[in-house]
C-alpha atoms as one frame of an Amber mdcrd trajectory, in Angstrom:
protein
 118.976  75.854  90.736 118.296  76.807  94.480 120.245  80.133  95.806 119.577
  83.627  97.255 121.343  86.772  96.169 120.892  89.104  98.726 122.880  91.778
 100.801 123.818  94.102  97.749 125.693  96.864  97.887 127.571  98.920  95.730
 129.608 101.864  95.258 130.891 104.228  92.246 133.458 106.904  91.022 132.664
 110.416  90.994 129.565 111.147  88.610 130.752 113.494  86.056 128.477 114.968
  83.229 129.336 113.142  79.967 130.557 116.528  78.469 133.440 116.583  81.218
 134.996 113.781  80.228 138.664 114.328  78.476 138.295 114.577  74.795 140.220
 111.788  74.162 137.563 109.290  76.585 134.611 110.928  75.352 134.531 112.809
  71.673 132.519 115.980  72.420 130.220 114.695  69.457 129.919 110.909  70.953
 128.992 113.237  74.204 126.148 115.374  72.495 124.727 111.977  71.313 124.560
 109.982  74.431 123.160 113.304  75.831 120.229 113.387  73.801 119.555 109.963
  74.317 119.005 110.324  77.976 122.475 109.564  79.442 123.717 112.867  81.553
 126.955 111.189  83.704 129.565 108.483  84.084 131.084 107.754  87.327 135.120
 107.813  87.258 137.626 106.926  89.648 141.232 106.329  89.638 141.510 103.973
  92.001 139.221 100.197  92.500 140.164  99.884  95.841 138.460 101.784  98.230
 135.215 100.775  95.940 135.273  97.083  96.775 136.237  97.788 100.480 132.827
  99.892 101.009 130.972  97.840  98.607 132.082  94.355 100.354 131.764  95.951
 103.981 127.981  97.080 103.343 127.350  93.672 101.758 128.893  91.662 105.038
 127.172  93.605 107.506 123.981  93.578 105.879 123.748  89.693 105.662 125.285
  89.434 109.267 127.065  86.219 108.390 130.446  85.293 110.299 132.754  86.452
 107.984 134.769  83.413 108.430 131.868  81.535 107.308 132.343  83.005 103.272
 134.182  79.880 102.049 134.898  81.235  98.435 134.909  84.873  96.694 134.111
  85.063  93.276 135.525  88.315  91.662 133.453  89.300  87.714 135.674  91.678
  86.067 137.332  92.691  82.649 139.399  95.823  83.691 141.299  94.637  86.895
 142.749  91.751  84.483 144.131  94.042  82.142 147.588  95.231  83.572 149.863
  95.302  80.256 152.267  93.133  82.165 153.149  90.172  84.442 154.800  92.226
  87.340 151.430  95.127  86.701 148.836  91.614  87.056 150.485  90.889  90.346
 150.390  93.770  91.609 147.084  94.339  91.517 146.285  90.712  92.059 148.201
  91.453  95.529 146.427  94.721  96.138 142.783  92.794  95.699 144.253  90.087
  98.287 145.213  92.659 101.073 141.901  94.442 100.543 139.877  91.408 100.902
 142.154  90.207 103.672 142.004  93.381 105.388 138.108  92.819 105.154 138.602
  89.757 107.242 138.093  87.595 104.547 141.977  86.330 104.028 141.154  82.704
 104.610 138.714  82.702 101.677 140.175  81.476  98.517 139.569  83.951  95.310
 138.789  83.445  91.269 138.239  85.708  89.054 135.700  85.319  86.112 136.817
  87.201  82.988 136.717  87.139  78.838 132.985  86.872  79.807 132.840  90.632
  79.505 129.396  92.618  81.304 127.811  89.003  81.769 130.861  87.569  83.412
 128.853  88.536  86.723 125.763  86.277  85.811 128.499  83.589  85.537 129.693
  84.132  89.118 126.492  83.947  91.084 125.716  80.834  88.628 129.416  79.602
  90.101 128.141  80.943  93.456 124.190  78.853  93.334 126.227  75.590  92.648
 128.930  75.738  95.573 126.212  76.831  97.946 123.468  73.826  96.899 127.058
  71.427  97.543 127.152  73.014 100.926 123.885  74.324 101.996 125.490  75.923
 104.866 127.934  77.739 102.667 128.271  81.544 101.759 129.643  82.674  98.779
 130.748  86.900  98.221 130.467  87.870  94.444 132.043  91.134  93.866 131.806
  92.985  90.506 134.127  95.422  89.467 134.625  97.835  86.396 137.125 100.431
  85.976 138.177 101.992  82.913 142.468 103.399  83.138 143.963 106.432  81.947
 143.856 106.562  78.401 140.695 104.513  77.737 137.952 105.312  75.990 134.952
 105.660  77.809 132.633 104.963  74.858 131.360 101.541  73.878 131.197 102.039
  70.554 129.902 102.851  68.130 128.007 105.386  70.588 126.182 103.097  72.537
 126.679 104.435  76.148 129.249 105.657  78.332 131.341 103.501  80.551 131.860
 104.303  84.100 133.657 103.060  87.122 132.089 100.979  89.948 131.877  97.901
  92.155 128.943  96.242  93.187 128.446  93.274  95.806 126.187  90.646  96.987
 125.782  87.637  99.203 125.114  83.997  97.595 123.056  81.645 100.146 120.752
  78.765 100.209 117.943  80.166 101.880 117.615  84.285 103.334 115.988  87.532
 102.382 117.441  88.745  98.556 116.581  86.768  94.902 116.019  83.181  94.668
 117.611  82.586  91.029 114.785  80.262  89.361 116.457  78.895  86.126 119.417
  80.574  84.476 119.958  79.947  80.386 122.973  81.053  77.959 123.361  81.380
  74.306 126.896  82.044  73.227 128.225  83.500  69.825 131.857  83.122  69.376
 131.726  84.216  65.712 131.010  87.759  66.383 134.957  88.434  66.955 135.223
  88.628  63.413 133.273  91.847  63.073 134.387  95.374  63.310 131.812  96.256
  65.982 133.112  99.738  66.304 132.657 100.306  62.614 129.147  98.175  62.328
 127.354  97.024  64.855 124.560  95.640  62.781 126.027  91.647  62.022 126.427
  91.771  65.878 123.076  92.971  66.505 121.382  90.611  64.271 123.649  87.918
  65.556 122.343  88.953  69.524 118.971  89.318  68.188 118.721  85.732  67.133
 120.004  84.439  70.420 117.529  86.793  72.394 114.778  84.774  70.282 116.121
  81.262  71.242 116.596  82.326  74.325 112.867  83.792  75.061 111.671  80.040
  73.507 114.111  78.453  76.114 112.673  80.443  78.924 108.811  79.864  77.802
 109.399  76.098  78.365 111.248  76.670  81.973 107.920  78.890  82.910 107.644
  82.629  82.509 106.169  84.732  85.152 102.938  86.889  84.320 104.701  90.239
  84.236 107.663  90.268  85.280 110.227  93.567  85.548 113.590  93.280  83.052
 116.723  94.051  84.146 119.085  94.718  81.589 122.772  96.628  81.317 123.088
  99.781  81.416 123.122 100.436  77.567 121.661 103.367  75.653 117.841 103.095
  76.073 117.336 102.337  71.764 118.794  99.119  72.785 117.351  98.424  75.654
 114.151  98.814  73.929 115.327  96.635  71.255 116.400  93.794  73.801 112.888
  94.197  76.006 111.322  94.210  72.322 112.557  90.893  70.967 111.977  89.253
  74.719 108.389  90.233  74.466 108.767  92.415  77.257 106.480  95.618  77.396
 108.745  98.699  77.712 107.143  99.996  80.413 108.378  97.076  82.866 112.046
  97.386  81.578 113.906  98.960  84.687 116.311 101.852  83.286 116.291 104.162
  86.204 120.098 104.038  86.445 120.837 104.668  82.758 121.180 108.267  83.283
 122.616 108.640  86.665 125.319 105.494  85.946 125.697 104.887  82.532 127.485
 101.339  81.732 129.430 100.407  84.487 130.509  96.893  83.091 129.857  93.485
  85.452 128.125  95.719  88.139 125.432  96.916  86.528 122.382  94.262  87.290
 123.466  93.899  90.676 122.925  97.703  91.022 119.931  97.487  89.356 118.353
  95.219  91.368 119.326  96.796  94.380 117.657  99.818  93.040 114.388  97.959
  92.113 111.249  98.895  94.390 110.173  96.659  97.032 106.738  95.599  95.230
 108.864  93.987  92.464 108.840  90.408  93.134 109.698  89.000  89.742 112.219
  89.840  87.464 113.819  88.798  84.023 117.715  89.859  84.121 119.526  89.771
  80.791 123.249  90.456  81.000 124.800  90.373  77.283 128.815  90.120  76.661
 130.258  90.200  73.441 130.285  86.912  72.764 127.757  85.122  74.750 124.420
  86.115  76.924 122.874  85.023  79.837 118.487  85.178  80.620 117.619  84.654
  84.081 114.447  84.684  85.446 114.621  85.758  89.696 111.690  85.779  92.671
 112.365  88.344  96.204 112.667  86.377  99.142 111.463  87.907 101.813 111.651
  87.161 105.766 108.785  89.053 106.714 105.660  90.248 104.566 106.367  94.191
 103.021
């Protein structure tokens, strides 16, 4: 696998502290939890929109590239495809068109990657690495987007963070200044459906815990770097330790800056957090977990001139 992720970009809701949140979103006990765990706010928004059209317009202009040169856009998201009905999915299927074409991107075609859940996005730049190596020339735009509606609740239970509302963006090429995406490896686990996660998370965490082990034997054999920084999720730091933990992973190079300012904002989260990653980090681990499947990658900067 040969492609650079570069030209990220992102934007978010309003941060509000977790203890703001309606009731009915955010228990007040749920609230005090997270709180004392380190999370303080959760970015909300009613409206996706204006998110990917500031998002998508930093990306563009930071990679320069003729917009008419982006020959597909790849779209990770679970919220946007829940609409509750067929004339709801269509409307906001049309909305998403207008704002891309409006972006001067209406020639490019779209797909969305969903059911994936928050590693849906490792899925599109994994989509976006293959169409560019068939056309070296190519660009690909992945866009990530998360956004809870009215009437959802903001907890991903049982109380493992809070869910927020953002989009985050990045350029896919062959060759440029960003990530150079190394090897990429998956483990999936269909069977976890059948638990109540809500009510016990602990046949789902033993089931992820396995997977993490395969998955850290997989990676040993595609070469390791020395030290290399983990990117995770944006998940409650007790299982971000636990992830970094069973990866072999010293805590101290897991990267959870944005747990408190963010919380979980769904498929955006590693592209924010890689954005948000100092320049001296040149290696990094990103593990994006869904509830069903998760996805190990291992990542190098690119750079076009020495920092």
């Amino acid at each position: 696998m040969s492609a650079v992720v570069g030209s990220l970009a992102s934007a978010i809701g309003v941060p509000t502290p977790l203890t703001e949140l309606p009731t009915g979103a955010m228990p007040s006990e749920v609230a005090g939890e997270l709180m004392d765990r380190g999370q303080k706010l959760c970015p909300v928004t009613d409206d996706e929109m204006p998110l990917v059209e500031a998002s998508v317009s930093r990306s563009l202009a930071d990679a320069g590239v003729d917009r008419r040169s982006v020959g597909h856009v790849l779209v990770a998201t679970e919220t946007m495809t829940v609409s509750g009905s067929r004339d709801a999915h269509e409307r906001v299927r049309g909305r998403l068109h207008r704002t891309l074409s409006g972006l001067g991107l209406g020639h490019a075609p779209v797909t969305a990657l969903t059911f994936g859940g928050c590693s849906a996005v490792m899925t599109a730049l994994e989509y976006a690495a293959l169409l560019v190596e068939r056309e070296p020339g190519g660009c690909v735009l992945v866009v990530a987007i998360g956004r809870m509606h009215a009437g959802d609740s903001r907890v991903l239970a049982p109380a493992i963070s809070a869910i927020g509302d953002g989009v985050a963006s990045c350029v896919v090429l062959a060759e440029g200044t960003g990530w150079r995406v190394r090897w990429m490896l998956r483990q999936a686990f269909l069977q976890t459906a059948e638990f109540d996660q809500a009510a016990d998370f602990g046949p789902t965490l033993v089931v992820l815990g396995r997977a993490l082990r395969s998955l850290r034997g997989e990676a040993e054999k595609h070469g390791l770097p020395d030290r290399p920084r983990l990117v995770c999720n944006n998940y409650g730091l007790p299982t971000v330790r636990l992830f970094s933990s069973t990866l072999g992973v010293p805590a101290d190079d897991v990267f959870t800056d944005n747990i408190s300012l963010l919380s979980h904002l769904g498929t955006p989260d590693i592209l924010i957090n890689l954005a948000s990653l100092p320049e001296t980090t040149t290696d990094v681990l990103t593990l994006a977990t869904g509830p069903a499947d998760c996805v190990l990658a291992s990542l190098e900067r690119t750079r076009s001139d020495p920092v």
